[in-house]
C-alpha positions as CSV (number, residue, x, y, z in Angstrom):
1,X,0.0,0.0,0.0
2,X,3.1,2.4,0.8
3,X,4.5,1.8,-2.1
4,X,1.3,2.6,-4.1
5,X,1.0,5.6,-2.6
6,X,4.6,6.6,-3.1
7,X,3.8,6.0,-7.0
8,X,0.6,7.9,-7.5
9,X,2.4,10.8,-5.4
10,X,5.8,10.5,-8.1
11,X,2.7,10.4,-10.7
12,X,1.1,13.3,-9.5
13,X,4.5,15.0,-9.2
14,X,5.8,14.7,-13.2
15,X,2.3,15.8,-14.2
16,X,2.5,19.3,-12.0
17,X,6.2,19.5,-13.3
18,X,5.2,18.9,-16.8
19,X,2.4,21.5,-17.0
20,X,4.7,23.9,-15.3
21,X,7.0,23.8,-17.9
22,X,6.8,26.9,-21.0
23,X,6.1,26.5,-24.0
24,X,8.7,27.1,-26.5
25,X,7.8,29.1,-30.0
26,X,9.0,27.5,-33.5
27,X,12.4,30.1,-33.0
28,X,13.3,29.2,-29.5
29,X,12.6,25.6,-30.4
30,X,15.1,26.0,-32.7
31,X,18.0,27.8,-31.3
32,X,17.8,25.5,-28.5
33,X,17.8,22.4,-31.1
34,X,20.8,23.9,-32.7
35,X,22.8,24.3,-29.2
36,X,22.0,20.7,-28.5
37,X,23.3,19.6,-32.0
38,X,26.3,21.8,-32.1
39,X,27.2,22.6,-28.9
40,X,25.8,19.7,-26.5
41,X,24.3,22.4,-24.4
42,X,22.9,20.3,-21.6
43,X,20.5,23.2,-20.2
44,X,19.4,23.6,-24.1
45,X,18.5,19.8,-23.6
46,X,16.9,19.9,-20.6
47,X,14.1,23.5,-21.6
48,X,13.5,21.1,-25.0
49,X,12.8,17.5,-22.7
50,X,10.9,19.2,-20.0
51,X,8.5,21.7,-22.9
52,X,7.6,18.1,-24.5
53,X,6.8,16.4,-21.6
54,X,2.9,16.8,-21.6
55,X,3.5,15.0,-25.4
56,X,4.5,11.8,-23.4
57,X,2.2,12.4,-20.7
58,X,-0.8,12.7,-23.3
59,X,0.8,10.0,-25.4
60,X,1.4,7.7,-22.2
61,X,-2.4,8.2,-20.8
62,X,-3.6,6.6,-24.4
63,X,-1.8,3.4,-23.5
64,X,-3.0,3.0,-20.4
65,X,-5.3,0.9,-21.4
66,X,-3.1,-2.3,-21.4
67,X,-3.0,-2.2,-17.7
68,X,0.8,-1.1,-16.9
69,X,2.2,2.1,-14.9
70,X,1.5,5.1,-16.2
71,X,5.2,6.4,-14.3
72,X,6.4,3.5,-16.5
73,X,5.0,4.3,-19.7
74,X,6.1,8.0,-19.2
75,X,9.6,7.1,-18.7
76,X,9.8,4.8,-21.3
77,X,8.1,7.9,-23.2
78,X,10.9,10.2,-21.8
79,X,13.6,7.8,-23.3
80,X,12.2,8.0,-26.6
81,X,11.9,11.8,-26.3
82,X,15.6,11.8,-25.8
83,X,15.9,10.0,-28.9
84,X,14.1,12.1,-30.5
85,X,16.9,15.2,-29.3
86,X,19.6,13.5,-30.3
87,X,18.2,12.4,-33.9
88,X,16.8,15.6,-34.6
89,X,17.9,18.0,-37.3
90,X,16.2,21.6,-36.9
91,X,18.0,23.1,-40.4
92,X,15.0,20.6,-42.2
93,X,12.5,23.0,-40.5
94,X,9.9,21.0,-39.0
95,X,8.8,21.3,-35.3
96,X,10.5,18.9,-32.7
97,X,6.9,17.7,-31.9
98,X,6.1,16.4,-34.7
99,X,9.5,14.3,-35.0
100,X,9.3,13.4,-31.5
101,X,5.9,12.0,-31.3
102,X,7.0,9.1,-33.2
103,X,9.9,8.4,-31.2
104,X,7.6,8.5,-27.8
105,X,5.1,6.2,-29.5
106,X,7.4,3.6,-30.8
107,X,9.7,3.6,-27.4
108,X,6.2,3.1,-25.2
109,X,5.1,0.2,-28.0
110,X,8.1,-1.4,-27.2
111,X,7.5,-1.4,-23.5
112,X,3.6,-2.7,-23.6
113,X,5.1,-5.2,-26.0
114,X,7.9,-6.4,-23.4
115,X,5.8,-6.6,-20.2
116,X,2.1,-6.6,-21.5
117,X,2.2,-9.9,-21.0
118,X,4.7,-13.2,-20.2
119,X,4.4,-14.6,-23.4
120,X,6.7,-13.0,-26.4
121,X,4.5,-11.2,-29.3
122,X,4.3,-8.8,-32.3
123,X,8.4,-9.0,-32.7
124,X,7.8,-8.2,-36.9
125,X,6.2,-4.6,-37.6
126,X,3.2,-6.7,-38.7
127,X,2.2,-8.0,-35.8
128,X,2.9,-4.8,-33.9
129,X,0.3,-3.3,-36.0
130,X,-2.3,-6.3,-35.3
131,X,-1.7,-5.6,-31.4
132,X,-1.8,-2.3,-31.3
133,X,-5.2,-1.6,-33.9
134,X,-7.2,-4.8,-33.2
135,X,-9.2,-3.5,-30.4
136,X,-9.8,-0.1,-32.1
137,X,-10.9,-1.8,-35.3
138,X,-13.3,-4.3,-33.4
139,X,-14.6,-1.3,-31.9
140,X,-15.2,0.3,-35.4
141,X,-16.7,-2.2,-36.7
142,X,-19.6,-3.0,-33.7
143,X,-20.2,1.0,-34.3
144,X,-21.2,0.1,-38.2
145,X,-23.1,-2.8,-37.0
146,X,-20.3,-5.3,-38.6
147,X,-19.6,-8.3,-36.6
148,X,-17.2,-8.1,-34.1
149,X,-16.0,-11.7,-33.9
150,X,-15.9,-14.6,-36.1
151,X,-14.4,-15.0,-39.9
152,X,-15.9,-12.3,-41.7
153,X,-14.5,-9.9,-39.2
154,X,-10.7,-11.5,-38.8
155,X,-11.6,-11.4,-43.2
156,X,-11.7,-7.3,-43.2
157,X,-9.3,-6.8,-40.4
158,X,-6.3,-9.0,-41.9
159,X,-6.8,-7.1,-45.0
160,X,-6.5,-3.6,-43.3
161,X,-3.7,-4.4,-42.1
162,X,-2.0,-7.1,-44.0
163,X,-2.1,-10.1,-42.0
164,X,-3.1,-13.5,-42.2
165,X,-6.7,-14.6,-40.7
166,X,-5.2,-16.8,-38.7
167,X,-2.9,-13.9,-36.8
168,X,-6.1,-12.3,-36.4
169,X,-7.8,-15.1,-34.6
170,X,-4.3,-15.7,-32.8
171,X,-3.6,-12.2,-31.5
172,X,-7.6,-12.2,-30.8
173,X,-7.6,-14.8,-28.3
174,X,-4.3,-13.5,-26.5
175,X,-5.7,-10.0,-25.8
176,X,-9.3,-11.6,-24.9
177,X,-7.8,-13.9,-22.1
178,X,-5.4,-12.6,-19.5
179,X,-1.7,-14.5,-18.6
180,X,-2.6,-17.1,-15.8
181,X,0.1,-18.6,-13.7
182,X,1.0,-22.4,-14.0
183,X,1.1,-22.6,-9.7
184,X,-2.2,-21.3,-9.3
185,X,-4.8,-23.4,-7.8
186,X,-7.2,-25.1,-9.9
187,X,-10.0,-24.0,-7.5
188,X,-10.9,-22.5,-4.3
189,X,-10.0,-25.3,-2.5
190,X,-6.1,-25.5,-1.6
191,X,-6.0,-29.6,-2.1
192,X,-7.5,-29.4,-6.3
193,X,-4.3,-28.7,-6.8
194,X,-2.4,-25.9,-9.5
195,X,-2.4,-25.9,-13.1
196,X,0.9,-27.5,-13.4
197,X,-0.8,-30.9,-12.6
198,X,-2.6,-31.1,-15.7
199,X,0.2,-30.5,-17.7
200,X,1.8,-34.0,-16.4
201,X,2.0,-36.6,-18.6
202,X,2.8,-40.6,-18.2
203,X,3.9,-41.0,-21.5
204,X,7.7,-42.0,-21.4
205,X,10.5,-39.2,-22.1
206,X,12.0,-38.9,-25.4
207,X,15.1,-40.0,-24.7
208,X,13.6,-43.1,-23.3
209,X,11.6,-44.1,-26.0
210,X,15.1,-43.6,-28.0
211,X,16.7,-45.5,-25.8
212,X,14.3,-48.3,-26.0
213,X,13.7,-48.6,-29.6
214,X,17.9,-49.0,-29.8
215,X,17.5,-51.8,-27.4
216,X,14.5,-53.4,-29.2
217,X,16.7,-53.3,-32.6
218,X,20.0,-54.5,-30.7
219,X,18.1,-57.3,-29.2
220,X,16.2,-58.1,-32.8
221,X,19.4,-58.5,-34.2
222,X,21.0,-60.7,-31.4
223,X,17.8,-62.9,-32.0
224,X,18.2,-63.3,-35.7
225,X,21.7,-64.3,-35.5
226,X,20.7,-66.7,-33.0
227,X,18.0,-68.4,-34.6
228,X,19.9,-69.0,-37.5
229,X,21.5,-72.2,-35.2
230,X,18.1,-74.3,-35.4
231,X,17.1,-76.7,-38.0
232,X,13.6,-76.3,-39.8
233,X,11.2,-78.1,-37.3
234,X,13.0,-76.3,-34.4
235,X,13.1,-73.0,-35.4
236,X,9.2,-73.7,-36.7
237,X,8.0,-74.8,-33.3
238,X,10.0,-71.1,-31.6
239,X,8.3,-69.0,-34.2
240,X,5.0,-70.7,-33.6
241,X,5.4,-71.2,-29.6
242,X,7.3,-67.8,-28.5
243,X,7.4,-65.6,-31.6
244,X,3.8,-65.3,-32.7
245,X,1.0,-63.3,-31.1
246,X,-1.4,-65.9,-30.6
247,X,1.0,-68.9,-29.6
248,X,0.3,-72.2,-30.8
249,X,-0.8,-75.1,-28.1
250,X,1.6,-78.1,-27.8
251,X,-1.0,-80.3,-29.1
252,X,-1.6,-77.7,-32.3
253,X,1.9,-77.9,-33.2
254,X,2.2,-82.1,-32.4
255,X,-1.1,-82.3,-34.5
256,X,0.6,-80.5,-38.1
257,X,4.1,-82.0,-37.3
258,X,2.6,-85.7,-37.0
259,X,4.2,-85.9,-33.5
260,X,3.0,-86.2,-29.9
261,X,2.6,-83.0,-27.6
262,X,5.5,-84.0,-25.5
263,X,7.7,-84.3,-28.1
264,X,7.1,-80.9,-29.1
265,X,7.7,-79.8,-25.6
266,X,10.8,-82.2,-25.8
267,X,12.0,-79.6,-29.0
268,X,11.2,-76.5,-27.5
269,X,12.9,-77.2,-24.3
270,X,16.4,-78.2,-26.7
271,X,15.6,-75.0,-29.2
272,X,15.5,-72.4,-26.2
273,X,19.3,-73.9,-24.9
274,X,20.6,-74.1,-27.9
275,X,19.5,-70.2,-28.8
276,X,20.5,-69.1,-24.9
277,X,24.0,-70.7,-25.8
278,X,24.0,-68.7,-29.0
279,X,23.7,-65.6,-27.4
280,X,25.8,-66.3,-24.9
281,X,28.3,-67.1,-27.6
282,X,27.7,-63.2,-28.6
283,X,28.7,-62.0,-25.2
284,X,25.3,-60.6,-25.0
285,X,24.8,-58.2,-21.4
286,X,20.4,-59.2,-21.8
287,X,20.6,-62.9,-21.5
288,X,18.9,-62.8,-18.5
289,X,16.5,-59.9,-19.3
């Protein structure tokens, strides 16, 4: 609460400063630009700054809208004004206003566009555009009686200002719904839990899944080498036993081979030592996997 207080008072403070200040005529104006340019008068400086500083005020109370300081905005605004001074070139003639303004605007636009909100946005001049002149044209077009949502308006708004539909609906949605923290709770009560929860997911990691498809083909390979050590009805019986989805019945497999179940079982039993002893052979690290 102090601290609010302490920033509407240094508010309050730069607006009485500001509308103290004179106002300097077109010839004042520009002796003092010239003593800045030539001489880097600081005083000179300081009677051109302080005479424009209801332009940033004025310019600055515009963009309050986006929710952020209005001290802030002004000094962002008085940064741009001194880039205005040290740009400006009176022998063209043309009032240090009308240069400055666009200096103040630009230097604020950068601001709102820094801390508006969490999430980067409108870095190409495009974009900037779209953020800046979507509310005003939404606005416009509820005053004709146009719709103020939807395709046909993101239609006539993207080709005002030269962007795709889609940035429309994008930019849209971002200035519609505010920034909401991850670690706040999904409800009044404490125990629901934050937002982060829901973004949780079982699904294995991707270096994991890497890690396991290597080991599937490393352990494919091992098996194909090894099966190459059974004869026909052995490695027929493994395939149809072990390697299948739906694994054959020891009676199944005695009733196409012409022999008796426990044969078969007699076959499997001698295939599955003979293939461990192949891998083993191969110095494999999964035999017992």
């Amino acid at each position: 609460m102090a601290m609010d207080r302490a920033g509407l008072a240094g508010e309050q403070m730069m607006l009485k400063a500001a509308s103290r200040a004179p106002y300097l005529d077109r010839i004042e104006e520009r002796d003092l630009a010239f003593r800045w340019k030539e001489q880097h008068d600081q005083d000179a400086l300081n009677r051109i700054t302080t005479a424009h500083m209801r332009l940033v005020i004025a310019m600055a109370v515009k963009f309050r809208r986006y929710g952020l300081p209005l001290s802030d905005l002004i000094q962002e605004g008085h940064v741009g004004l001194l880039e205005a001074a040290a740009r400006f070139e009176p022998e063209r003639d043309v009032r240090f206003s009308t240069y400055a303004t666009w200096w103040i605007r630009a230097s604020m636009q950068d601001y709102i566009l820094r801390n508006w909100s969490i999430v980067r946005g409108g870095t190409s001049s495009a974009q900037k555009s779209l953020f800046f002149n979507l509310r005003r044209m939404r606005a416009r077009l509820a005053q004709s009686g146009g719709l103020i949502g939807g395709s046909s308006a993101y239609h006539e708004i993207s080709v005002a200002l030269g962007v795709s539909e889609a940035d429309v609906a994008t930019m849209d949605m971002r200035l519609s719904v505010p920034d909401a923290s991850l670690n706040a709770p999904l409800n009044d009560d404490m125990d629901a839990g934050e937002r982060m929860d829901l973004l949780v997911s079982d699904e294995p990691l991707p270096d994991e899944l890497v890690c396991e498809a290597i080991d599937i083909e490393r352990r494919s390979g091992w098996l194909r080498d090894a099966l190459g050590v059974l004869n026909a009805r052995e490695l027929q019986i493994i395939e149809e036993r072990r390697l299948s989805e739906e694994g054959a019945t020891l009676e199944q497999l005695g009733t196409t081979l012409g022999i008796s179940k426990e044969r078969v079982r007699q076959i499997e039993t001698r295939a599955l030592e003979k293939l461990k002893s192949a891998l083993v052979k191969q110095n494999v690290d999964f035999v017992g996997a």
